[in-house]
C-alpha positions as CSV (number, residue, x, y, z in Angstrom):
1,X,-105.8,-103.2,-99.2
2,X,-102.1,-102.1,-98.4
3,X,-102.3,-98.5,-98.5
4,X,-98.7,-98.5,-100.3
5,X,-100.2,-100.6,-103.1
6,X,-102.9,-97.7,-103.3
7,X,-100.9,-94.7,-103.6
8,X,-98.5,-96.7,-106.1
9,X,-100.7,-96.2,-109.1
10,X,-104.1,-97.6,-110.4
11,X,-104.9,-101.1,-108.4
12,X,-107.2,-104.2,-110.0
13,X,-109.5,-106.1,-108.7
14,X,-108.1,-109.7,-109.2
15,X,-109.6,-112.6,-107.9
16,X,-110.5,-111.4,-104.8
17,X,-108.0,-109.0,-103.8
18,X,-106.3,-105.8,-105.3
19,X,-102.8,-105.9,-107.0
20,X,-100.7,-102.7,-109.0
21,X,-102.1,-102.2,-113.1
22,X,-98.4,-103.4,-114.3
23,X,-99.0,-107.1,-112.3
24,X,-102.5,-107.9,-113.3
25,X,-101.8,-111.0,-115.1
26,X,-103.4,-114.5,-116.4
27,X,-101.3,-117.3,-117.4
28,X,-100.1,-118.2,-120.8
29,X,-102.2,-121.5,-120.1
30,X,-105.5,-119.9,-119.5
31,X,-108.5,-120.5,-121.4
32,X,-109.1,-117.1,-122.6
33,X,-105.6,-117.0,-124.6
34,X,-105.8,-120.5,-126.2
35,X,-109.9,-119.6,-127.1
36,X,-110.7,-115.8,-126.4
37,X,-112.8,-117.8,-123.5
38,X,-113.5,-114.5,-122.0
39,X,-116.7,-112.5,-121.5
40,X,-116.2,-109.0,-120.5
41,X,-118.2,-106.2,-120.0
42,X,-117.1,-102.1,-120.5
43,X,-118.3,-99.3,-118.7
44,X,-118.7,-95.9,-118.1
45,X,-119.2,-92.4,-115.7
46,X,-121.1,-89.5,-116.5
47,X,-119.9,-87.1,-113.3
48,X,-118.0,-90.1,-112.1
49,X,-121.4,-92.0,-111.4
50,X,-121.4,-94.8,-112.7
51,X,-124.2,-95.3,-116.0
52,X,-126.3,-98.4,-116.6
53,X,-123.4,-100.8,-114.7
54,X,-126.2,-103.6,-113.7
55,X,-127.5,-103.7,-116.9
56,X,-124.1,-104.4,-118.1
57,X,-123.6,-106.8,-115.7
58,X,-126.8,-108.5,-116.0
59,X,-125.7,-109.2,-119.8
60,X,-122.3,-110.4,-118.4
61,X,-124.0,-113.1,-116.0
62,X,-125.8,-114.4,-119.1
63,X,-123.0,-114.8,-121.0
64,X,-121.2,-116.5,-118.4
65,X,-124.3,-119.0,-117.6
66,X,-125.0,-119.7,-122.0
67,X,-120.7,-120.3,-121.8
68,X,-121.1,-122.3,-119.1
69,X,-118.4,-120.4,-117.1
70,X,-118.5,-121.6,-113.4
71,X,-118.1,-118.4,-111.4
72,X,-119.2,-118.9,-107.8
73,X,-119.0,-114.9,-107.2
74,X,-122.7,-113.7,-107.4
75,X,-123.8,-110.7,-108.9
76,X,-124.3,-108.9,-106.3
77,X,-120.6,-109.2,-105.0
78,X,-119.5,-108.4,-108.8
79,X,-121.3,-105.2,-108.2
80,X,-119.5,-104.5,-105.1
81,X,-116.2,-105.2,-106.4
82,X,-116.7,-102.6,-109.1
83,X,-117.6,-100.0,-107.1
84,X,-114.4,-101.0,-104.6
85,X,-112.7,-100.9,-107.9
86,X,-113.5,-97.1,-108.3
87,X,-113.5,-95.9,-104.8
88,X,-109.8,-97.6,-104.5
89,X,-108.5,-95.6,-107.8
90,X,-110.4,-92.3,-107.8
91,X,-107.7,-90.6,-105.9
92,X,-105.6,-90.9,-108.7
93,X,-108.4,-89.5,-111.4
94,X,-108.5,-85.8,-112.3
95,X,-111.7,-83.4,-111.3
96,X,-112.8,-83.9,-115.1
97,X,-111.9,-87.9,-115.9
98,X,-114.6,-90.5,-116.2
99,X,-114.8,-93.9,-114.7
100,X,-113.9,-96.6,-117.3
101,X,-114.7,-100.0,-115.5
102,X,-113.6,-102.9,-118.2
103,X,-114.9,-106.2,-116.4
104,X,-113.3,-109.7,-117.7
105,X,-113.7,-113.0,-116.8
106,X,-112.3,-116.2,-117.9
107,X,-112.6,-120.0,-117.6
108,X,-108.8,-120.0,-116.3
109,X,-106.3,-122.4,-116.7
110,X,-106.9,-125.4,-119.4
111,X,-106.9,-128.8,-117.7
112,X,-104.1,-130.4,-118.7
113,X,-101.9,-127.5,-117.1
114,X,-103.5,-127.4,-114.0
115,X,-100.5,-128.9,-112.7
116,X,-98.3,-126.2,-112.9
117,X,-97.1,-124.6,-109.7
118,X,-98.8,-121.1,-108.8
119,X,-101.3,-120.9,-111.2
120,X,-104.9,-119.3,-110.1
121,X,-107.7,-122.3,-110.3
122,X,-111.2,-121.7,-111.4
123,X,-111.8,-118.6,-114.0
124,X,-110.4,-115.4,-113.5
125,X,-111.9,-112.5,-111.8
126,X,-110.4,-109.0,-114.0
127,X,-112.0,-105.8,-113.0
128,X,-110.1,-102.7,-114.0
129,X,-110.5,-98.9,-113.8
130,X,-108.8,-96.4,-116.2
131,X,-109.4,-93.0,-117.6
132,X,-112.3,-92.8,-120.1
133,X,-110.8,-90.1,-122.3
134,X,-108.4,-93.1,-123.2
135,X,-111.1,-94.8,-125.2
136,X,-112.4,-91.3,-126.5
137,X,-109.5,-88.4,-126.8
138,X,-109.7,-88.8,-130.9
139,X,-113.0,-88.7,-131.3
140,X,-114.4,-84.8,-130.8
141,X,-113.8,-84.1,-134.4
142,X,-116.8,-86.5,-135.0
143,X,-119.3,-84.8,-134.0
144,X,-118.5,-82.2,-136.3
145,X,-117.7,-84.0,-139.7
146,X,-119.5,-87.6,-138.7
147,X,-118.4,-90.9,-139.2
148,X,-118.1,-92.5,-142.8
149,X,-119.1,-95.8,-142.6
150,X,-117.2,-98.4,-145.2
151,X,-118.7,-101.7,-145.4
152,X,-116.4,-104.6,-145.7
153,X,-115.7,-107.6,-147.0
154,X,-115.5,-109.0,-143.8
155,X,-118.9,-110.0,-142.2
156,X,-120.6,-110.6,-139.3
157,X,-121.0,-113.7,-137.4
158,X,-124.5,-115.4,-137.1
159,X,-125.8,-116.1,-134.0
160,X,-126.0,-119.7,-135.0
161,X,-122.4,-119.7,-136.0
162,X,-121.3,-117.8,-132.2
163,X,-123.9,-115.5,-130.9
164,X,-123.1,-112.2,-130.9
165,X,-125.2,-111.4,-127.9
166,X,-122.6,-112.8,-125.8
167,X,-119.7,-110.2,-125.5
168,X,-116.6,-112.3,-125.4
169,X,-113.3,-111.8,-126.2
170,X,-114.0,-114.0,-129.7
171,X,-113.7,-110.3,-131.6
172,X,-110.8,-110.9,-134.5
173,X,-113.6,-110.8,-137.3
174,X,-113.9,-106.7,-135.9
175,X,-109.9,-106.0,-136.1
176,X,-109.8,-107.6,-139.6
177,X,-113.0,-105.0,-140.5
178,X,-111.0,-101.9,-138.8
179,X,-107.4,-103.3,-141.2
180,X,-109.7,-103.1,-143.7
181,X,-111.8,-100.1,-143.1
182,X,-108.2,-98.3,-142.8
183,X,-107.2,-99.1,-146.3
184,X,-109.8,-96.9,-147.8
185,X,-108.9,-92.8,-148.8
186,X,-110.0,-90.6,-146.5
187,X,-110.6,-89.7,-143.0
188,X,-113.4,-91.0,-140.6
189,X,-113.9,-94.4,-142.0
190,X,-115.5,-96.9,-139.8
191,X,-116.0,-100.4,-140.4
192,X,-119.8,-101.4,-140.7
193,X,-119.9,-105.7,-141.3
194,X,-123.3,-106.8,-143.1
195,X,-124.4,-110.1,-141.8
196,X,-124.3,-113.7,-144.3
197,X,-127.9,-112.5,-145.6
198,X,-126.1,-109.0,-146.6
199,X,-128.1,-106.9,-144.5
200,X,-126.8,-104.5,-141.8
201,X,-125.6,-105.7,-138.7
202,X,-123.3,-103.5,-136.3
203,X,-120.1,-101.8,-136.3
204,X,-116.8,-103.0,-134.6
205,X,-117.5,-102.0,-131.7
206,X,-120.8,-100.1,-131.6
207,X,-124.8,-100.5,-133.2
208,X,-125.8,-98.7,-136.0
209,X,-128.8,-96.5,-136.6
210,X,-130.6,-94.7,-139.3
211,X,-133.7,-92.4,-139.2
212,X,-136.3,-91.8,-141.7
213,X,-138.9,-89.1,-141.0
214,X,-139.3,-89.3,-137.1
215,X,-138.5,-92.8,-136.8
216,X,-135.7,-94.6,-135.2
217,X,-134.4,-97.9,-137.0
218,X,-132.5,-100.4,-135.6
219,X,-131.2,-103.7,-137.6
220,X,-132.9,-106.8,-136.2
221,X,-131.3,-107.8,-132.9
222,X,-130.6,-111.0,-134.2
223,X,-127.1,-111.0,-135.4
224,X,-125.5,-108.2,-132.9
225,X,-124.4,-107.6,-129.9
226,X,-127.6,-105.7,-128.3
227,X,-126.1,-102.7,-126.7
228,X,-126.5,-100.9,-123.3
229,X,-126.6,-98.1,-125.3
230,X,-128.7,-99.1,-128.1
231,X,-131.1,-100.0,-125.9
232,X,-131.1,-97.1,-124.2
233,X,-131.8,-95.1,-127.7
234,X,-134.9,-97.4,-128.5
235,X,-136.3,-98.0,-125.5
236,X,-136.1,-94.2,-123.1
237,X,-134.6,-91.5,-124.7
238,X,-137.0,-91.7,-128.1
239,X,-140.3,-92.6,-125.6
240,X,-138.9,-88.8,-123.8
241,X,-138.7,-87.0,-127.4
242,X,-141.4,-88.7,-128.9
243,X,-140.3,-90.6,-131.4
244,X,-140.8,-94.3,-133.1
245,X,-138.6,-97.3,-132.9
246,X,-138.7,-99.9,-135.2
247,X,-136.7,-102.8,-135.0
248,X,-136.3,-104.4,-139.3
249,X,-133.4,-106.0,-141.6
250,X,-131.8,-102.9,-143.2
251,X,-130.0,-102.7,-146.9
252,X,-127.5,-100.4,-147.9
253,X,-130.1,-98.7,-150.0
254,X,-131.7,-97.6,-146.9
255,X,-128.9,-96.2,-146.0
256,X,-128.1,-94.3,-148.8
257,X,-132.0,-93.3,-148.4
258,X,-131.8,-92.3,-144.7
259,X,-132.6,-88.3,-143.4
260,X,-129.7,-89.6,-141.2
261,X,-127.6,-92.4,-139.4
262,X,-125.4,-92.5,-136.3
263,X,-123.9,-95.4,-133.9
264,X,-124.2,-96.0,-130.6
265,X,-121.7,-97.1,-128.2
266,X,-120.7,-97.2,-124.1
267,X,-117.8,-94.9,-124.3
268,X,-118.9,-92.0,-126.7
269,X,-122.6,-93.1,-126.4
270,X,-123.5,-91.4,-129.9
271,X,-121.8,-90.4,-132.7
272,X,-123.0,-89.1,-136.2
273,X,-122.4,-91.5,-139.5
274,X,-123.0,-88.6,-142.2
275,X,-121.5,-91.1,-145.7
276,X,-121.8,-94.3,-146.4
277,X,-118.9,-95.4,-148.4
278,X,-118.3,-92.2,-149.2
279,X,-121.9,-91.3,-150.5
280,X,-123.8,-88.5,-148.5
281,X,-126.3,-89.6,-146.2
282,X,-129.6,-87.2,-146.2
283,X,-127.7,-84.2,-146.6
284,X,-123.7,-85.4,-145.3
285,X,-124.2,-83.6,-142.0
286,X,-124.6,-83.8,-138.7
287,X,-128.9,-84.2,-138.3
288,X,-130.7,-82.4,-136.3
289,X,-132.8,-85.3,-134.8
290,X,-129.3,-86.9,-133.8
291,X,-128.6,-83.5,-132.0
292,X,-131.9,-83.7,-130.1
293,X,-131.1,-87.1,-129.0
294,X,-127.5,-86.7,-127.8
295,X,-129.0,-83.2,-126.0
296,X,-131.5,-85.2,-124.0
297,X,-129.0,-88.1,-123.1
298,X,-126.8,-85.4,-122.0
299,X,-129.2,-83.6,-120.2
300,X,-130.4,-86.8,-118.4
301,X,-127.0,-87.6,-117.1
302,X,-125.9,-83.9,-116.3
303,X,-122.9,-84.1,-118.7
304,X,-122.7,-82.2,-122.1
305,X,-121.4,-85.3,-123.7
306,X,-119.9,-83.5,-126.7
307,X,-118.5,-80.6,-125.1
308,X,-116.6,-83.3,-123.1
309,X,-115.1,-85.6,-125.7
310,X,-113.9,-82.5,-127.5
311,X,-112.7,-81.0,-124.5
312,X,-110.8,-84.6,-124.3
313,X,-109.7,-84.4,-127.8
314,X,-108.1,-81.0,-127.8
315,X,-105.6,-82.1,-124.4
316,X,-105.4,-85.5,-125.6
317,X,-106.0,-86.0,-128.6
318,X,-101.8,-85.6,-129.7
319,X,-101.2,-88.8,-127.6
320,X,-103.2,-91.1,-130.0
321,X,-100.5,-93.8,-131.4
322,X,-100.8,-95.9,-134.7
323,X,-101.6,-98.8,-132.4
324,X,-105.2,-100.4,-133.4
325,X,-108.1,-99.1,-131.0
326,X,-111.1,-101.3,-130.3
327,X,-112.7,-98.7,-133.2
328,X,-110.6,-98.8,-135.9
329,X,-107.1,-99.8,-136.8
330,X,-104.9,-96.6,-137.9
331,X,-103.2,-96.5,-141.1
């Protein structure tokens, strides 16, 4: 790589070779605009090591072979490039900021425009690097107060309608839950969709949880995207404290009926969910099982996970715009 495109700013990986943030760019005629033809994957650092990345990118090669994307680029190399992703940017991360690899490819350029001059054939290789306290720098307060989780009119979509289990770039059913979650009075409200049968599915954005005696629920893995980070939850850190997983369907009355709730999620990995629609959960704060669970995540990584998003939140939390987030969409 040029070593004056490297000291410019943050570089992407792009198709094979690494060009300035400001110039990564598809056409207007690529798939992924016309269709949100796009899977994608999001990652994360704990320590600047990077956390579960071939897991992620294990659920990004099956997307790509149920879409029937044509990538050539194995994953193997995929894993390479993100690691040159990191290594070529890290110079330009502070002592304290994460590693937040977001991961896209597309079909590329629709057929009948093929023709134009310059454009990139074959699907489009997108692997970018940023800050993780971008994703995160509003979001300390949480695990103080918790999250209350609204449920909207806006559902999920079946997987026989478009699988969920593929993360693609199909996601305007999630922005329309975050307008709507945004409406309601009060602070901390978080879109949770139900799926067509009206049982719980996921949030916008993150899986949903809720615990009764010493018993990790999840919602049927069915309808939702099946998380790094759920998984995670179910299937090491509750076998290392020694508690059960169950995977069921899930009604609002067990919600309301829960000792407790929280959602998972790549970038703040847990959070608290303490109301739902504005009814107490257990007894409307933080649990204490949810505490024992982030403590052990954090103590497996070697990163007090809290301390560092509110550490985030009080430097950067002031820079937070009304622009939507891929949580919720300010009022």
């Amino acid at each position: 790589m040029d070593n004056k495109v490297k000291e410019s700013g943050r570089v992407v990986f792009m198709n094979g070779k690494f060009v300035p943030e400001d110039q990564a760019k598809i056409s207007i005629y690529d798939s992924a605009l016309m269709f949100g033809d796009m899977v994608f994957e999001m990652t994360r650092s704990f320590n600047k090591i990077q956390f579960k990345l071939r897991e992620h990118l294990e659920r990004l090669y099956a997307g790509l072979k149920i879409l029937r994307i044509p990538l050539q680029m194995t994953i193997e190399e995929m894993e390479k490039h993100c690691y040159e992703t990191m290594e070529a940017n890290d110079h330009l991360f502070s002592k304290d900021d994460e590693h937040r690899l977001m991961i896209d490819v597309s079909r590329g350029t629709l057929g009948i425009y093929q023709g134009v001059h310059g454009l990139h054939k074959g699907p489009n290789v997108i692997i970018a690097d940023f800050p993780l306290r971008w994703t995160v720098a509003s979001m300390g307060n949480l695990f103080e107060s918790g999250i209350n989780a609204v449920i909207t009119s806006q559902r999920a979509i079946p997987g026989h309608l478009l699988d969920p289990k593929i993360k693609n770039r199909s996601r305007i059913h999630y922005l329309m839950a975050n307008i709507e979650a945004s409406s309601i009075a009060g602070d901390n409200n978080w879109a949770l969709l139900l799926d067509p049968d009206g049982f719980v599915a996921e949030g916008t954005g993150d899986n949903f949880f809720i615990i009764k005696n010493n018993t990790i629920i999840s919602p049927e893995g069915r309808n939702i995207l099946r998380g790094i980070s759920r998984d995670y939850v179910m299937n090491e850190l509750a076998a290392q404290l020694g508690m059960n997983v169950i995977e069921k369907n899930i009604e609002a009355y067990d919600v309301y009926t829960a000792d407790e709730a929280f959602m998972t999620g790549t970038p703040f990995c847990m959070l608290p969910v303490t109301n739902l629609n504005g009814s107490p959960i257990g007894d409307g704060k933080v649990g204490l099982k949810f505490k024992r669970i982030l403590s052990q995540w954090s103590s497996n990584v070697g990163v007090d996970i809290e301390t560092q998003i509110k550490h985030w939140n009080s430097v950067d939390g002031h820079n937070q715009t009304d622009a939507p987030t891929p949580y919720r969409f300010k009022k």
